[in-house]
N, C-alpha and C positions, 0 to 999 in steps of 0.2 A: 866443603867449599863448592865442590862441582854440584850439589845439592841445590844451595843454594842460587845459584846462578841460572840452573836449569827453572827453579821455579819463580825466577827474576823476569826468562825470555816468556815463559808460561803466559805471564801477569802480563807482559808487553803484546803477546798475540791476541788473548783476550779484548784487552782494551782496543784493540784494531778489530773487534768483531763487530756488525751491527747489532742494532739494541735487543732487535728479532731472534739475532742469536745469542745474546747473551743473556736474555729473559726466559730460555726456553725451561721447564720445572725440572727441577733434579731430584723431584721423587713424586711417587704416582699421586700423595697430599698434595701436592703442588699445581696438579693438574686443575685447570678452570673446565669446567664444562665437562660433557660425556657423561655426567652421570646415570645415564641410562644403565651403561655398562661397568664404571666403575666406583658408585657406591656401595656402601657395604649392603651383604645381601644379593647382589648383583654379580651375573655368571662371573666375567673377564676378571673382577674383586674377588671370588672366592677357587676359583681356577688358581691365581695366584696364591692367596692362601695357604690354600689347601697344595701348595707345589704339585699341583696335577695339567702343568701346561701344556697344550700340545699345539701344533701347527696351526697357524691363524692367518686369518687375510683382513687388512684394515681396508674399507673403501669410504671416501667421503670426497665431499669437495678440496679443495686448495685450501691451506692455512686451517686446517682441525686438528693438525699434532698425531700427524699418521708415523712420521718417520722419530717425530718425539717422545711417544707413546710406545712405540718396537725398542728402543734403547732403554728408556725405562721398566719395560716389560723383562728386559734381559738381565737389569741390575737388583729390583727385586728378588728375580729368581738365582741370583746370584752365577749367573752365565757369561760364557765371552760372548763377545760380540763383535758379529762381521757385519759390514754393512756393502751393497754394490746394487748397482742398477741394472735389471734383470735385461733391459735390450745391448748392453755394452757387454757384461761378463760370458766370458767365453766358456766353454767346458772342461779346458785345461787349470782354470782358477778354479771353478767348482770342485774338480777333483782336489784339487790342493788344499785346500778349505776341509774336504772331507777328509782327507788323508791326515792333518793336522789334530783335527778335531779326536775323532776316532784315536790317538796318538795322546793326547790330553787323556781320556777317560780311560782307555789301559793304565795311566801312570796313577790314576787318582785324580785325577783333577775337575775342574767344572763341564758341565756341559756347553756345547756352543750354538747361541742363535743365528742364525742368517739372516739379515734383513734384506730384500728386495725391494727395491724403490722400484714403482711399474712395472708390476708382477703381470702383468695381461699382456707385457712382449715379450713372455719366456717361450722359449721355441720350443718345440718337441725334441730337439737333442739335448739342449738344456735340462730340460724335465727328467727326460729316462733317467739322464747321468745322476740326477738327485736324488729323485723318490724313492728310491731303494734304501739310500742313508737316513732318508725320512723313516721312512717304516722301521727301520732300524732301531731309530732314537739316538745315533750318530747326531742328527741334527734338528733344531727345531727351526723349521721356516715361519719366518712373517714376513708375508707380502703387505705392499700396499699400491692401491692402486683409486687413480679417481670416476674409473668405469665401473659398472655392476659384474662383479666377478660373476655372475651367474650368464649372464651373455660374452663380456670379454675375453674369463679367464678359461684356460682350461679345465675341463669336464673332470678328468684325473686330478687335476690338482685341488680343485672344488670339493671332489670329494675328499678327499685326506686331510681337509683343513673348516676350524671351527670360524664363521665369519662376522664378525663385526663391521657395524655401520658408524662412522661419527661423524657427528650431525653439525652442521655450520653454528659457532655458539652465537647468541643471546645478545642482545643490544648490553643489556648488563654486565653480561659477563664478559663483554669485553671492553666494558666502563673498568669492571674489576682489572683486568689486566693493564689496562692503559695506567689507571692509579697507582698499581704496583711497581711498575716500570718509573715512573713519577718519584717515588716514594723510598727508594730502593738504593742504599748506599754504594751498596759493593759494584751492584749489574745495573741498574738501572742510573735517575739522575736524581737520585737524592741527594748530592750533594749541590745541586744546582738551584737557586731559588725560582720557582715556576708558581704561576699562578695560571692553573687552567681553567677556562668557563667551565660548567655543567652544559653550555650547549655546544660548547666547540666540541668535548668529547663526546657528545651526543651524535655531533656532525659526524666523528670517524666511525663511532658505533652502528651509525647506520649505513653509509654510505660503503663498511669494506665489506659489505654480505659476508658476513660470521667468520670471517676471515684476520685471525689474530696479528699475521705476520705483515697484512696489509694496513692496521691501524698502528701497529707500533714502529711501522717504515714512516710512515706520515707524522707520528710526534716527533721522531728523529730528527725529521726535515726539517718542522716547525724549530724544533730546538737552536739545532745545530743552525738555523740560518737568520735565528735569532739572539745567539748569543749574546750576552753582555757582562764586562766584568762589575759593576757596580749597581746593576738597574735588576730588579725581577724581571724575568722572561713571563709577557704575559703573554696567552694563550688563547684568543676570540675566538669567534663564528668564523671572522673571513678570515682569520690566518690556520685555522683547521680546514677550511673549504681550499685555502692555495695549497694547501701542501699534502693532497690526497689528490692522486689523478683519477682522472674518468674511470671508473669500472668497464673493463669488458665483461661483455656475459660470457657465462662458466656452460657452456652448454655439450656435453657427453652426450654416450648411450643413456644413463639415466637420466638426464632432465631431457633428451629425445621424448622420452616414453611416460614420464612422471608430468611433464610440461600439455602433454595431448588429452592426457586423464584429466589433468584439469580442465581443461578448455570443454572438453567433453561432458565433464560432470557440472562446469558449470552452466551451461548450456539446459543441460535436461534439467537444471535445479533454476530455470528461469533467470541467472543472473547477467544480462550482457555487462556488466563492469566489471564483471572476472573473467568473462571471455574474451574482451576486449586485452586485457590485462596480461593474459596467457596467450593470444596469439602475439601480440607485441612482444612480449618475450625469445619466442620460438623465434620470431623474426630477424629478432637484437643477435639471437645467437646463431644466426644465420640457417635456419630451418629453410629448406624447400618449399616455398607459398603452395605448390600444387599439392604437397601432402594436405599440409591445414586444409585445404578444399578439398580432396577426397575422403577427410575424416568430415566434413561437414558434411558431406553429400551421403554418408554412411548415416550419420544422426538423423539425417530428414525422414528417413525412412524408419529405423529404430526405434527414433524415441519421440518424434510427431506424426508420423505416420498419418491414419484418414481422418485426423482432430482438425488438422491444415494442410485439406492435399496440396495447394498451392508450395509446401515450404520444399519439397522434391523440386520443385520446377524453380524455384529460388536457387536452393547450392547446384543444381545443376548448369544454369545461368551464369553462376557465380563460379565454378569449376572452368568453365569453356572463356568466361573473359579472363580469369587466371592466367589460364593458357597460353590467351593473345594478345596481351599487354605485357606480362611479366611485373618484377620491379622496379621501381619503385609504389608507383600506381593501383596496383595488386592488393597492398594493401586495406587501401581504401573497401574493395570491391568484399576483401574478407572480413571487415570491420562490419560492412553494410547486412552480407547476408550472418554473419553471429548475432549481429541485434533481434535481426528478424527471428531469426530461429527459436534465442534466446526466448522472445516474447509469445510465441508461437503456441496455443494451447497444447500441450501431451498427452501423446499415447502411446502403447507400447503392445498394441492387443493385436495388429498385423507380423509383427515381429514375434509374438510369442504365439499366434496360429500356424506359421508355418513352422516353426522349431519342436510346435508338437507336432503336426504333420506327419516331420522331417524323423522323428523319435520313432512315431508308432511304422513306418515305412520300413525303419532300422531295425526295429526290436520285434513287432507285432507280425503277423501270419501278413502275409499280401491279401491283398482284395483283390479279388478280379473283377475288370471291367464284365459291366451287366450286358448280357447281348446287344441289347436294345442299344444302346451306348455306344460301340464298337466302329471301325468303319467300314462303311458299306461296302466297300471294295471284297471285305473278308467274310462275308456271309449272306443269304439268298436276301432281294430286296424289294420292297414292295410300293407301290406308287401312291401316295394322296391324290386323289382326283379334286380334291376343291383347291388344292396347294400348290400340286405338282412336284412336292418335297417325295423325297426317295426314301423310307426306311426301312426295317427289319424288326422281323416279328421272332419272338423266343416264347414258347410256352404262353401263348394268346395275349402275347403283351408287348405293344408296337415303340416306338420312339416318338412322344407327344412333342408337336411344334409347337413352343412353345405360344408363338405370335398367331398362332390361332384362339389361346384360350385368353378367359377374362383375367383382365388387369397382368396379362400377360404371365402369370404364374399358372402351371400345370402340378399334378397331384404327383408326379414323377420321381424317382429316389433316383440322384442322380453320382450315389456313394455305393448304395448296397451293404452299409453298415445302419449303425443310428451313432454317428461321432458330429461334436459339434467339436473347431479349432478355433471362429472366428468369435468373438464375443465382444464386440464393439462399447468402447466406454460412454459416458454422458458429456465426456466433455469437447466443446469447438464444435467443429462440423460432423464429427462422430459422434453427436450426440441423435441428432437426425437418421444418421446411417443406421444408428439400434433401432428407431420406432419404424425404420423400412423395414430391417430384415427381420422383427418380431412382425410387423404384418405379413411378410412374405413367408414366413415357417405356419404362421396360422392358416394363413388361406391355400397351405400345400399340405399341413395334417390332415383340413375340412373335406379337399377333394379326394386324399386318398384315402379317407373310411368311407 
C-alpha cells in the first residue's frame, strides 16, 4: 500500500514538472544532438562502453543537456549520483559525499559520480579537499560549466579531467524535440490534440539559439494558454512568435574570444556583412566598443598593411571617436570603419617582415651596426665640405648621404648582412611600393659593384 501511494505522489510531482523537465532523455538513445561526441565510434560513446570513465568537464552554452548528459552519464555506468553546485557547496559536504562514497565501495557497491553545476567557481579549498578522492577513484567528477574551462577552470582540475564541448543543437534537432514533446503520451502532450505549423516550429527553432529548454518553455506557453476542451490547439507563426520572448545574447569568455575571431577573420576574408554581423553581436552582448576598435586598429596594420596605408589612419580615427562619443553612436563609427577595412585591398608582407626580423634577432648571431652607421658621437668624425654632413670613416669607407646621390639611392649596405624581410605584394597600393623597391635594390647592386 505504502508502495503504492509513494508512486501515486511520484506521478503527481511529475505532472507539476515543466515540459523542459519532464522531456529530459532517460537514456543516452534518447539524447538529440552531440553526436560529435556521442555516436557510436565516438570517445564520450566508447569511454562509456568500454566502462573506462574518468573525470570530465561538460562546457557549452545554456540548454545543450550538460546537467542531463552528467545524470545519464552516471546511470549508464551504473553509478550513484550526487549532484551540487560547485559556488554553494561547502567542504564539509564534499567531505561527506567522499566519506559516503568511499563507504559504498568497501561494502561492494557502485561507484559515485559528482556532478558540479558551474565548475569554474570551485575555489581552491574546494578543489584540494576533492582531488585526492579523484585520483583515488573514490569519485568521478563531472563538471559543467558555460565558460572555456581552459581559461575559467582551474589549471589542476583541467588537467585530471577529459573535456567535452556540446554544441547549441540544429534548427532540426530541435524541430525533432519540439515534435516529441507534441507526440508524447506519458511526458509530453500527446494526449492533447495540437496542430502545429511547420513554420511556427520553425519560429522556436530558430529563434531559441540551439537551446532545447528554451523552445519547449515556449510550446508550454503556447499550449497551456491555449487550451481548449473541445477545439484542436492550433499552433501559427504568431502564436509561436507571442510565446517565445526576446533572446538575450549568451555572451561568455568563449564567445568574448570566438565572436572577435570572427570579426577578424571576416574582415581579412573581405566580407563586411560578417563583420558587420559579429560586431553587432559583441555589442548585443554587451562587449566594450573600445575593444572591437583596438582589434580593428591591430588588423589595419596586420592584414592591410601598405596595400591601403590610408586604412591605419581609418581605425585609428575610428579608435579616438570610439573613445569620445561612446554608446550608443559608437556603433555606427565601428560599423563605418569594418566596411572600409573589410573592402580594403590585403596584405600581410609588413606584418611578416618584422616577425622574421623579430625571429632572426631571437634565434640568429647579432649583427653589429657597420661603423659607418654608428653614432657620431661614438667614433672619430669627419666633415663633408660640399654638405657640411659630419661622418665616419671605418676601413676607407665613409657614411654616403644619401641626398647627395642620383635618385637619391646610394650603393651603401645599410644591414651588413645580405637578408631581405620586406617583400611587398602586387596588390592596392603595394603593388607600386614593389616596382619602387625592386628599382631601388637595382640601382644600390649597380652602384656597389
Amino acid at each position: 500500500m505504502s508502495n503504492l501511494f509513494g508512486a501515486e505522489r511520484e506521478k503527481r510531482r511529475r505532472r507539476a514538472e515543466p515540459l523542459a523537465a519532464r522531456m529530459r532523455p532517460r537514456s543516452i538513445d534518447e539524447v538529440v544532438g552531440q553526436s560529435h561526441i556521442l555516436a557510436p565510434g565516438k570517445l564520450l560513446r566508447r569511454m562509456l562502453e568500454a566502462d573506462t570513465l574518468t573525470s570530465l568537464i561538460l562546457h557549452g552554452p545554456p540548454g545543450t543537456g550538460k546537467t542531463t548528459l552528467a545524470g545519464l552519464i552516471a546511470g549508464f555506468s551504473n553509478r550513484h549520483f550526487e549532484a551540487a553546485n560547485a559556488a554553494s557547496i561547502g567542504v564539509k559536504r564534499i567531505r561527506e559525499i567522499a566519506e559516503v562514497a568511499r563507504a559504498r565501495l568497501e561494502d561492494g557497491g557502485p561507484g559515485t559520480v559528482l556532478f558540479l553545476d558551474e565548475v569554474h567557481r570551485f575555489s581552491r579549498s574546494q578543489q584540494d579537499v576533492l582531488l585526492e578522492d579523484v585520483e583515488q577513484g573514490v569519485l568521478t567528477l563531472i563538471g559543467a560549466t558555460t565558460e572555456n574551462p581552459l581559461f575559467a577552470c582551474n589549471a589542476a582540475l583541467v588537467s585530471r579531467s577529459t573535456l567535452f564541448r556540446l554544441e547549441p543543437l540544429t534548427e532540426d534537432e530541435i524541430t525533432t524535440v519540439l515534435r516529441r514533446a507534441i507526440t508524447d503520451d506519458e511526458r509530453g502532450f500527446g494526449k492533447v490534440r495540437i496542430e502545429a505549423q511547420d513554420d511556427a516550429l520553425g519560429v522556436w527553432a530558430a529563434k531559441c539559439d540551439g537551446d532545447a529548454r528554451r523552445a519547449l518553455t515556449a510550446l508550454e506557453v503556447a499550449v497551456l494558454s491555449s487550451e481548449s476542451a473541445d477545439q484542436p490547439i492550433v499552433i501559427d507563426r504568431q502564436t509561436a512568435e507571442d510565446s517565445i520572448q526576446q533572446k538575450a545574447a549568451v555572451y561568455g569568455d568563449d564567445e568574448h574570444y570566438d565572436s572577435a575571431s570572427a570579426m577578424i577573420k571576416s574582415i581579412r576574408g573581405s566580407d563586411p556583412d560578417a563583420a558587420c554581423y559579429w560586431i553587432a553581436r559583441m555589442l548585443e552582448g554587451g562587449e566594450d566598443p573600445r575593444f572591437i576598435a583596438r582589434r580593428l586598429a591591430i588588423l589595419a596594420s596586420e592584414d592591410i598593411g601598405n596595400a591601403d596605408p590610408r586604412a591605419i589612419t581609418v581605425a585609428a580615427s575610428a579608435w579616438e571617436l570610439v573613445e569620445r562619443i561612446g554608446m550608443p553612436e559608437a556603433r555606427i563609427t565601428l560599423g563605418h570603419c569594418a566596411c572600409y577595412l573589410a573592402l580594403a585591398p590585403k596584405s600581410n608582407r609588413s606584418y611578416v617582415a618584422i616577425d622574421s626580423a623579430l625571429k632572426d634577432v631571437r634565434e640568429g648571431r647579432t649583427v653589429p651596426v657597420p661603423v659607418y652607421l654608428r653614432d657620431p658621437n661614438s667614433s672619430p668624425l669627419t666633415t663633408d665640405t660640399a654638405t657640411g654632413v659630419r661622418t665616419k670613416k671605418a676601413g676607407g669607407e665613409s657614411y654616403e648621404y644619401s641626398h647627395n646621390a642620383e635618385g637619391g639611392v646610394t650603393g651603401q649596405d645599410y644591414l651588413g648582412v645580405e637578408k631581405r624581410y620586406y617583400e611587398p605584394g602586387d596588390t592596392g597600393e603595394e603593388g607600386a611600393m614593389a616596382k619602387r623597391l625592386a628599382e631601388i635594390r637595382a640601382m644600390r647592386r649597380k652602384r656597389r659593384s
